[in-house]
N, C-alpha and C positions, 0 to 999 in steps of 0.2 A: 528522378526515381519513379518506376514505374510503381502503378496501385495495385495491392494485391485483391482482385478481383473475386467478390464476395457472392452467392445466389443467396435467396430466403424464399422455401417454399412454405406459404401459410396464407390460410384465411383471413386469417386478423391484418388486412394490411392497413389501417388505421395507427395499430400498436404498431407492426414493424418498420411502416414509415417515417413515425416519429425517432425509431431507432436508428433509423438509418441517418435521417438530419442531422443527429447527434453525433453518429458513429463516423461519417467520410468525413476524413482527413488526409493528409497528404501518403500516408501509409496504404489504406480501404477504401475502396469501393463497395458500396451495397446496392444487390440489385435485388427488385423483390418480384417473387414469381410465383402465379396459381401453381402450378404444375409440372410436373419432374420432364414433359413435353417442351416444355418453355426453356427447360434449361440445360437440356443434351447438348445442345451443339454449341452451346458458350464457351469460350474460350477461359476457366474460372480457376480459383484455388483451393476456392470453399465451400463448401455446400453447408445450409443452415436449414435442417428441418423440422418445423412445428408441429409434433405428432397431432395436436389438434385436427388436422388431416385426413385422421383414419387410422388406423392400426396398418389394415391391408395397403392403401396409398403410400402410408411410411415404407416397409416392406419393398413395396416395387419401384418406389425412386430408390432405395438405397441401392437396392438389386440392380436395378437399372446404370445408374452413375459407376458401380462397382465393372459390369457389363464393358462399359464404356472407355472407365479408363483403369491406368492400372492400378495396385494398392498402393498407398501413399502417395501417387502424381496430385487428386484432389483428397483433400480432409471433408469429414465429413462428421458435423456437431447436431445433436438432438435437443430440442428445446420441448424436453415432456414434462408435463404437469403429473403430481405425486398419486393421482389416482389409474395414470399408465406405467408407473415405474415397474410392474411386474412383468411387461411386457420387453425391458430394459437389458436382459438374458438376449433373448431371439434379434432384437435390433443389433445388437453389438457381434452376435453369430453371422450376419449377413454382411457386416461390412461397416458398422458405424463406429466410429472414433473417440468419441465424448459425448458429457452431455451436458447441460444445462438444464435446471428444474425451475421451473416458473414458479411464481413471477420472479424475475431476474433484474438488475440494475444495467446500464449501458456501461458502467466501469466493471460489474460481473462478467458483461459478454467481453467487451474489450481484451482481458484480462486471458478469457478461456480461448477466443483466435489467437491472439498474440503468442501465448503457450503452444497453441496448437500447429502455424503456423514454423514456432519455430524446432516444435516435433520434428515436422517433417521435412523441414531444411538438416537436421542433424542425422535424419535418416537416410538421404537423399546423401550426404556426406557421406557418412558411412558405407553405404553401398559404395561410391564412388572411392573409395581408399581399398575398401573389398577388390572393385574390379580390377585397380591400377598396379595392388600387390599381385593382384593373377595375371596380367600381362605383363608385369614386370617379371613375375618367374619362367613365362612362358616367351617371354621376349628374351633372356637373358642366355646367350648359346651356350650355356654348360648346365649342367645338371643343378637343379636347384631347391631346397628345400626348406622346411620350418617344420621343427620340434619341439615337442611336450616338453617338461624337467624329469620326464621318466623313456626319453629318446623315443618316444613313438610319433611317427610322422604324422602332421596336420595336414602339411599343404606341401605338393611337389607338383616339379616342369612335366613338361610332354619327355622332355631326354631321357627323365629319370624314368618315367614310366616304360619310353621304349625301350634302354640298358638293362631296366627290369623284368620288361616283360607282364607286369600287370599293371591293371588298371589304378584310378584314382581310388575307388571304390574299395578294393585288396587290400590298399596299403595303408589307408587314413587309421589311424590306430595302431599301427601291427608295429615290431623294432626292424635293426639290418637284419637279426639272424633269419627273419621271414622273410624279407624283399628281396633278398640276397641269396637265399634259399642255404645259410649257413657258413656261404662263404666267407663275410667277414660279418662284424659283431660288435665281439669285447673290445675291441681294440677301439673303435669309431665309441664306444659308449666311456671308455675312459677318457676319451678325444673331449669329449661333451661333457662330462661333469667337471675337468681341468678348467674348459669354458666357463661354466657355471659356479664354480668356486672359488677361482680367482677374479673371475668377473673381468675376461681379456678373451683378446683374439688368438687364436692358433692359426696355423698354416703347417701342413704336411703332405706328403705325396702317397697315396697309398692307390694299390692294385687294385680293380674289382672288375670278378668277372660276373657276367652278365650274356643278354642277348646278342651285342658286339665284340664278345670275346673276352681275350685278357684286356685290358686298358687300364693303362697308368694314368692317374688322377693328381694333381693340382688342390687337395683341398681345405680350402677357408670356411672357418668357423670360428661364429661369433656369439656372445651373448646377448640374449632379448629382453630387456630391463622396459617396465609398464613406468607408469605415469608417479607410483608410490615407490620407484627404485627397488624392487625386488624383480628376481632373475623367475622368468618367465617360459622359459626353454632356450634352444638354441637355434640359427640362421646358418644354412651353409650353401656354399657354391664349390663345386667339384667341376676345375677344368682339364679335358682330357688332352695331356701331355704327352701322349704314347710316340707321337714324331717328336717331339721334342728332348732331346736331351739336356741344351744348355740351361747349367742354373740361373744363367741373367735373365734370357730368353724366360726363362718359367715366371720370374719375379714380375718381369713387365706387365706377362701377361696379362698377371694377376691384380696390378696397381692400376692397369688400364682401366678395368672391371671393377674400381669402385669409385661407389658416386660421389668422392670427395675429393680434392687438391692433397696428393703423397709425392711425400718425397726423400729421398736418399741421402746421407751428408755421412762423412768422414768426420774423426775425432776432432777434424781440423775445422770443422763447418764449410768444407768445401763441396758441393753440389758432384751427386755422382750418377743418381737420377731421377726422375718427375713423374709423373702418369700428367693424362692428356687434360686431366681436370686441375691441376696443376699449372700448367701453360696457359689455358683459358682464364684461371682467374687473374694470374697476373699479367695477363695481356703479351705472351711472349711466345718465342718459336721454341717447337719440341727440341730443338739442340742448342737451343741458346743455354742454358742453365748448366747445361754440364761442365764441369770443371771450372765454374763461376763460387765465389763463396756469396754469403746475403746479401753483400752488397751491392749486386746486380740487381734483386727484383726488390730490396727492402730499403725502406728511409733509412738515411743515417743516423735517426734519432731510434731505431727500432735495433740497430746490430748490434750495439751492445749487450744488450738486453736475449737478443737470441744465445750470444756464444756464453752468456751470463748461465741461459737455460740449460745448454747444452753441454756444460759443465757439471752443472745437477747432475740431470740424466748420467753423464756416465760415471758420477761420484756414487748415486746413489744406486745405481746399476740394475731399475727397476722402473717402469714404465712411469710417465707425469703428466698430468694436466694444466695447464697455463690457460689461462682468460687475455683477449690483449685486444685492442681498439688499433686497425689497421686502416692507412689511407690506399686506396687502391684506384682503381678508374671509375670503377660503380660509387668513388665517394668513401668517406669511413664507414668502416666494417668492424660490425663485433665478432669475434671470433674465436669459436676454442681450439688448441693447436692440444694433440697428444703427442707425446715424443717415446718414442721404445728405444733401449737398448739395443744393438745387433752386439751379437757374440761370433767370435771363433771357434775352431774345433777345443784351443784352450781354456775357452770360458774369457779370454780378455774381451774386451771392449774394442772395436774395429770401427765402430760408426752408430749412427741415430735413425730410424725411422720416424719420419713425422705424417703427423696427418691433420687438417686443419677441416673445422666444421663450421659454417659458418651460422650464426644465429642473432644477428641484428634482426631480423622480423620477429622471433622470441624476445627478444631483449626488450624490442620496441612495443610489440603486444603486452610484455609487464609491467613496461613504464605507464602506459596507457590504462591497464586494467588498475595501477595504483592510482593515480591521476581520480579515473573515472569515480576507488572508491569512495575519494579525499575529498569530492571538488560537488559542487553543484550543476547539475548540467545547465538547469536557466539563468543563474546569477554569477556562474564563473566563480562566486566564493567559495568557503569551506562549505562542509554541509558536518550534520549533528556527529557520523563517525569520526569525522576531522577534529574534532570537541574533542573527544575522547584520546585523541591521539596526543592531542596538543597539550591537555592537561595531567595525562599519567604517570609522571615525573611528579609532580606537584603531591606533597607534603604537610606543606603549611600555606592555609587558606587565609593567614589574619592578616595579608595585603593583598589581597585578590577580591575586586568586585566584580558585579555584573550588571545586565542591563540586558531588560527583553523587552522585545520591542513587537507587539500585534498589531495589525493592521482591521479597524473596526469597519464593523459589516461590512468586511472580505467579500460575503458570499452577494450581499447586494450589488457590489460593483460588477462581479461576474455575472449577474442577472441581468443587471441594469445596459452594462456597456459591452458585454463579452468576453471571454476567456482571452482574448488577444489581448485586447486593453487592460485584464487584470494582470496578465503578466507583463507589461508594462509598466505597471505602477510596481508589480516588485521589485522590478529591475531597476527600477527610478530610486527606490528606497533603498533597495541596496547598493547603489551608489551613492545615495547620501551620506549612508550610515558610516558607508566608507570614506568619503569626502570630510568628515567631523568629527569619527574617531580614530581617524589618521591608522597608524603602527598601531593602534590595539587587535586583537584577534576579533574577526567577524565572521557570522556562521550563517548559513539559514538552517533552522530548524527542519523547518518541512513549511507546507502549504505557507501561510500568510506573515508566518513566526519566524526572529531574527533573534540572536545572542549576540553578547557582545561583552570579552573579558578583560577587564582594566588592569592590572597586573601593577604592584608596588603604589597602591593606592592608598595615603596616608588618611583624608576625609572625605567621607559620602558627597561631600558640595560638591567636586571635581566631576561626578558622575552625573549630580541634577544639572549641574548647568550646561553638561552633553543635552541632557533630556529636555532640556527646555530648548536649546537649538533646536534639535531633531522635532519637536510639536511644532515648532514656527514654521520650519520649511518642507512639510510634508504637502506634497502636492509633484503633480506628474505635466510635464509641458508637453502638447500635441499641436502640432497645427497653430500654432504660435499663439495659443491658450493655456492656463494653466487651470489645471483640474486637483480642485485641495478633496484631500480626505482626513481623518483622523487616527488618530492611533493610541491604544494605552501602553504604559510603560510601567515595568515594574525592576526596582533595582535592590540588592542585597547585597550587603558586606559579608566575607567570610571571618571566619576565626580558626586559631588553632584546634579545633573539635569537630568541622565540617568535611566533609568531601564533596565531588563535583555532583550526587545527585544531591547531597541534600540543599547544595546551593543553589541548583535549578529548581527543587523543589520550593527555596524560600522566593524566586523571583518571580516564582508561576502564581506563588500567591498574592502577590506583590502585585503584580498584572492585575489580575484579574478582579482584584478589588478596586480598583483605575475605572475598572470597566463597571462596575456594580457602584460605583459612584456618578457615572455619566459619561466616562471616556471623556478619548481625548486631554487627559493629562496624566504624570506619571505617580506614582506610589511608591514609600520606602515601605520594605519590608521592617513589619517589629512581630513580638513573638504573640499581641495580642493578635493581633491579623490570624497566625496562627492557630491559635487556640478560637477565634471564631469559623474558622473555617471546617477546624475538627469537631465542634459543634455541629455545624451544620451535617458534618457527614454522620455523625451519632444520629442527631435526628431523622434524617434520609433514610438510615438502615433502621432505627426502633418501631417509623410510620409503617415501614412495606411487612412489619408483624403486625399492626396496632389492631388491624379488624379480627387476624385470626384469635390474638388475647383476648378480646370484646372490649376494648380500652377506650374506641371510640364511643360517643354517646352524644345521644342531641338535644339541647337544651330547645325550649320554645317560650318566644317573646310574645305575649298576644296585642293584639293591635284591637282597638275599638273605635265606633265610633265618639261625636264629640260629648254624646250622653251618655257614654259610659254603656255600651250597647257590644257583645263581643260581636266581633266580624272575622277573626283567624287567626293565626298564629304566622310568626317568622322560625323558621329552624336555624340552629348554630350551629357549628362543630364547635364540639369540645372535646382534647384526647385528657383520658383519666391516667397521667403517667407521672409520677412523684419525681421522679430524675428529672421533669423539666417544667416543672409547677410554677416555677417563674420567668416564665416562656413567656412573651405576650403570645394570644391564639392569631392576630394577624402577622406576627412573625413565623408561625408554625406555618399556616397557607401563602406566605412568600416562599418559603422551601420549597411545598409542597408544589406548586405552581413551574418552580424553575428546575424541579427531578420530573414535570410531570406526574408523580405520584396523585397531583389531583385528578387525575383523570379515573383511574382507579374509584379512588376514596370520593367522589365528585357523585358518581353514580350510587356506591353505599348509601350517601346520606338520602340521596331522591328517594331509593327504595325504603327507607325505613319511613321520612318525611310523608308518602307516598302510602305505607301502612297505618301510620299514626291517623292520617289524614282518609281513610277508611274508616278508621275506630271511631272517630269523634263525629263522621257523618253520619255514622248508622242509624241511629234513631234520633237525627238532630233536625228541625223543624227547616231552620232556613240552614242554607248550605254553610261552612264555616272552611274559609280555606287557608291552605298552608302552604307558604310561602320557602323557595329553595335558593340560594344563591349561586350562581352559576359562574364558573371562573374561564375566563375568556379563550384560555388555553383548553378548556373541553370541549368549548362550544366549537371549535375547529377542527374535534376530534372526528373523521368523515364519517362512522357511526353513529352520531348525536343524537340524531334525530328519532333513528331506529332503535337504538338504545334505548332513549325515554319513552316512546311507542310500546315497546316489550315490557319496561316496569312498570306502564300503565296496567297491561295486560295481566302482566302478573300477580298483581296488588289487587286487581278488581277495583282500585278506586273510581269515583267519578271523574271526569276529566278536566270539567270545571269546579272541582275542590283543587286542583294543583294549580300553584302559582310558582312563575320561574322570577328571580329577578337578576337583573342585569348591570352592569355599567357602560357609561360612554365607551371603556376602552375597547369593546367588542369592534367600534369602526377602525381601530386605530391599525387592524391587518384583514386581511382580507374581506374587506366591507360587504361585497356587494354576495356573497358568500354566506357570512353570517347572517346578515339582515333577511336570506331566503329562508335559513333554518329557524331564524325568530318568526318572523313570518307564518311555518310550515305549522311551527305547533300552537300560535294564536290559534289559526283555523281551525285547527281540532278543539280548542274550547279551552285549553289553557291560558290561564293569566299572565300576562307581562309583565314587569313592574320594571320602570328604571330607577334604580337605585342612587345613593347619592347622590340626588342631582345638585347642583349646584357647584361645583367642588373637581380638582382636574379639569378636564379638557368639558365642561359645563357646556352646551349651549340650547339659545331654544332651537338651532337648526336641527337637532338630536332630536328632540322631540317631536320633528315634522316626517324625519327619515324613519324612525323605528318603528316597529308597530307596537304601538304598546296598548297597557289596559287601563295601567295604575303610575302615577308620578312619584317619590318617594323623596320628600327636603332632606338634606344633610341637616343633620343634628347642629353641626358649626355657626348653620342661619341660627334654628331657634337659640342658641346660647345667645350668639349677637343680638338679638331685639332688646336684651339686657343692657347692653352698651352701648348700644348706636342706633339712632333712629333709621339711617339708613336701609339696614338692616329687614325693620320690619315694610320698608320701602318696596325695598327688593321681594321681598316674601310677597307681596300684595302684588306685585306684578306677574311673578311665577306662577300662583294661584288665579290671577284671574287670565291668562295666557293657558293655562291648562285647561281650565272651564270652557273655556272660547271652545275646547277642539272634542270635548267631552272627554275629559281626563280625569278623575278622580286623585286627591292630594292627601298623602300619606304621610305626616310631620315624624320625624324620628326625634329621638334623645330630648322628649317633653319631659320636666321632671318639676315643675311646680303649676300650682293650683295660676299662678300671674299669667305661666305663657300658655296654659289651656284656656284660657280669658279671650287672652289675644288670638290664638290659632281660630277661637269659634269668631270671633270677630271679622275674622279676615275669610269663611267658611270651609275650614279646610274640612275634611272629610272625616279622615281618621285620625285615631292620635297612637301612636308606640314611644314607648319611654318608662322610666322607673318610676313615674307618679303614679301610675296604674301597676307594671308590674315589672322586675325585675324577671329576666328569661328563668324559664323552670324547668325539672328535670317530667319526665312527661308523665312521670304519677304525679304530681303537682297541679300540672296543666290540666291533666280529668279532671280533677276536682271545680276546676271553674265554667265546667260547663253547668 
């Protein structure tokens, strides 16, 4: 398959190269070019331009390429930022086609060619059915036309025009009594609404004069039915009979001249005559058929069935449609056959008119567009509308289970290995799934997500011990290696009370508490699961009001040193909200952390911490700083840095009264990233502080990598010195490990006169904890200074 060949005129070829790497595939070609110069003489389909350009440069490549080729041969998409959009009127006046608004995603652009591209293939069709009907009428030697439902001509031949004597231009709109110049009329407009009302063919002979005299007319007329089966106007061809007398001779004529297999038969179904499109499809001589009955060109399994029809027909004495699957030389044919009546002057029954249409390529295009809806393109499986198809007969859910199946960091394999290799392991997975749950119904959801419905399912065990196959054997073989991944499973039983969302709704939760436990194993759905998850979303939506109520407030722990000496404060969040008062606050910032919402609420606290931390310096002798904790999902936010630079600004505080602290997990994603941004606002005079240490992913390599200011013990150590000498083993290496590098030691959760003993024994620095003071609300906190 050839690519469809893409241009990009723009500055920014840094941004559009990277698109391009992303964007060719076997489909696109991207080529990237300065100048509408560069890209005249390309051979292309698309043009992509980056109004960053110029106003006027947009302008005159559009101009230009518009110049060049014709409208619609190349598309032509704008990629403008929202501060040119008013210039968005005049681009699209000179020739531009779409647009796109920056910044944009590679699946945004993808999406807008793909569309655009396939605009202008329906366009390009179009036209091409436009021209093929105007040489078909102009090709077709008798007078030819197409009518409104109110008989005024749309579209007519050159014959008609000449028999008439005006042009196209005269007659588009006007009836016969204009074209005709009153010769005939009513008679042709009753001819047309018969058409149109019974929704059949006519054939009659009628006079009209015109530029060639009198001439006797041949004329057929038909009904034009749209795509929603409403009658649309009418289609006629008028062949001029004026030498012609014989009525057979008129019949042929007319059966020659149309684009389908007709043919003639007697009451007896004996063959009386064919048109030439009739011979060809069944591969036979124009005289072979005559006085033949079906048994000449049709199976023997098919005659009965003819003279079966052909029975109808003249019982019911009124034209029929038959469907029928025909073996012919091109192979089996789907086919529709209509069969008319012919009458005598006494109204009997004398024979059958048939006419056969053939629509195997329809037929085949719907079995395919079903196919397509049902099916997955990459796994050949069902896909989620097939779910719905499969299950909506379904009544009673209380033997029906399920089983979903995620495939964990999805997105990392794709990162890691490639989009080729990720679908791979789908494909791999969705063969196992298949391989293990045999006859059950399997789906893929979409992206890395699989279903799978147990149906007459007496105990949930039948399903875990699917689910414990399926975790042993997930992994994908390449190159005669085997590549394991993980995956969480979530499984639910239905009951007489559920339907199919709410049972995907109970496996989705099912899942993904699999996943929020450590993945890689599967999960029964129960209705606690439930109700914690509904939780979670109460609190999601009460946080994202919590600042504008004033709910949030920040308590302050203050820290001193080992004489009882203040040195600053820790801030906390605490939300003041009675509906979840017994919430622990480190379950509130897990939420908060996993909606993001910390990010938001993250920088609230800095600024207030940030104001507080103003007040208590103003007239304070030595500095006294306050301390912020920083959640690792912020610190990744690419404004961080500018951010806290701004509520510096804004506060007016000092810069060495704010201290940020941190934990190890800041390495655990984009290291080398975050350690620039801790870094960036050391240098400005802010405090570091690593938090917990000890605790999680602890080490002293952490504390060689980070830039820090201040060391902070896990409160877990000081408890332990109580129980284990180890303990204060460890402390005593922490502390003098941290002196070595000039690190200050900031002991947390002190809470007796013993371990303040020990902590100055071992020199730590400062102390926090409830022996001095329980965190305070910040009129509290004034008070000690």
């Amino acid at each position: 398959m050839n690519k469809r060949r893409i241009s990009i005129i723009s500055n920014d070829t840094k941004f559009f190269l990277k698109i391009a790497n992303e964007f060719n595939n076997k489909y696109y070609k991207l080529m990237i070019c300065e100048n509408i110069n560069n890209v005249i003489n390309i051979d292309l389909d698309l043009l992509l331009i980056d109004t960053n350009i110029g106003y006027e440069e947009s302008i005159y490549a559009i101009k230009k390429i518009r110049n060049k080729f014709l409208q619609g041969q190349v598309g032509i998409i704008l990629c403008i930022d929202k501060i040119d959009i008013g210039n968005l009127n005049e681009y699209i006046e000179v020739g531009a086609d779409d647009y796109l608004l920056n910044p944009f995603t590679t699946e945004e652009l993808y999406i807008r060619v793909t569309n655009q591209i396939r605009l202008m293939n329906a366009e390009k069709k179009s036209n091409m059915k436009d021209i093929q009907f105007n040489a078909l009428l102009n090709n077709t030697p008798y007078m030819s036309w197409f009518k409104d439902k109110d008989s005024n001509y749309i579209k007519v031949n050159n014959d008609l025009m000449v028999h008439s004597g005006k042009t196209m231009e005269q007659i588009k709109g006007r009836g016969d009594q204009y074209v005709w110049n009153g010769n005939i009329g009513d008679k042709c407009r009753e001819y047309d609404l018969e058409v149109m009302n019974k929704r059949k063919q006519v054939v009659f002979d009628e006079v009209i004069i015109g530029k060639k005299g009198y001439r006797e007319f041949n004329i057929y007329k038909a009904p034009v039915i749209d795509e929603r089966d409403e009658v649309i106007g009418t289609i006629g061809v008028a062949r001029d009979i004026t030498e012609l007398k014989n009525k057979d001779a008129k019949l042929q004529i007319f059966m020659d001249n149309l684009p389908f297999p007709v043919w003639l038969s007697d009451i007896n179904g004996v063959h009386i005559n064919g048109n030439k499109q009739f011979t060809q499809y069944f591969n036979i001589n124009i005289d072979e058929p005559i006085n033949q009955t079906s048994k000449k060109f049709f199976l023997e399994k098919y005659v009965k069935g003819i003279y079966k029809k052909n029975e109808e027909v003249i019982k019911r004495r009124e034209p029929m449609k038959f469907e029928e699957y025909l073996e012919t030389n091109k192979g089996r044919r789907a086919v529709e056959i209509y069969k008319t009546p012919v009458f005598d002057i006494g109204k009997e029954v004398i024979g059958i008119t048939s006419a056969l249409i053939d629509v195997t390529e329809i037929k085949e295009a719907e079995r395919e567009i079903k196919k397509q809806a049902f099916t997955d393109s990459l796994t050949q499986i069902s896909n989620r509308r097939a779910l719905y198809n499969y299950m909506e007969k379904e009544t009673d859910y209380s033997k029906i289970g399920m089983m979903y199946v995620d495939i964990d960091n999805f997105k990392d394999i794709n990162d890691y290995y490639g989009h080729d290799f990720g679908d791979e392991v789908i494909i791999s997975l969705s063969n196992r799934l298949r391989e293990i749950c045999k006859d059950n119904f399997l789906c893929r959801l979409g992206g890395d997500e699989f279903l799978i419905v147990f149906k007459n399912i007496e105990n949930v065990d039948i399903i875990c011990d699917k689910a414990k196959e399926i975790l042993e054997k997930a992994y994908v073989q390449k190159n005669n290696n085997n590549y394991e991944f993980s995956l969480s499973i979530g499984i639910a039983m239905g009951d007489c009370t559920v339907n199919i969302d709410r049972l995907l709704m109970k496996v989705d939760i099912a899942m993904y508490k699999a996943k929020e436990l450590g993945k890689n194993k599967f999960m029964i759905y129960t209705k606690e699961l439930e109700d914690e998850k509904n939780l979670k979303l109460s609190i999601e939506k009460d946080l994202g009001n919590a600042i504008e109520k004033n709910e949030v407030k920040l308590f302050y722990q203050p820290q001193y040193t080992v004489d009882k000496k203040l040195k600053g404060f820790e801030a906390l969040f605490r939300w003041k909200n009675d509906k979840y008062k017994n919430i622990p606050v480190i379950k509130i910032i897990e939420i908060m952390e996993n909606s993001n919402l910390i990010i938001d609420m993250g920088y609230y606290i800095i600024r207030e911490a940030c104001k507080f931390a103003e007040k208590i310096n103003e007239n304070a002798k030595e500095k006294i700083i306050v301390s912020v904790n920083i959640s690792p999902v912020q610190i990744m936010d690419k404004d961080f840095v500018a951010k806290i630079k701004s509520i510096l600004k804004e506060t007016g505080v000092c810069i060495d009264c704010l201290g940020i602290e941190i934990t190890e997990t800041v390495l655990l994603k984009n290291i080398e990233e975050n350690i620039k941004k801790i870094k960036e606002l050391k240098d400005i005079g802010i405090i570091i502080s690593l938090d917990d240490f000890g605790t999680g992913y602890s080490s002293l390599n952490y504390i060689v990598k980070l830039p820090l200011s201040i060391i902070k013990i896990d409160r877990s150590f000081i408890n332990g010195m109580d129980l284990q000498d180890e303990y204060t083993k460890i402390l005593r290496l922490i502390i003098e490990s941290a002196h070595s590098l000039n690190l200050p030691i900031v002991a947390e959760g002190v809470e007796t006169e013993e371990q303040l003993d020990k902590l100055k024994h071992m020199n730590v620095d400062y102390i926090q904890g409830y022996l001095f003071s329980k965190p305070l609300e910040e009129e509290d906190a004034l008070k000690l200074l």
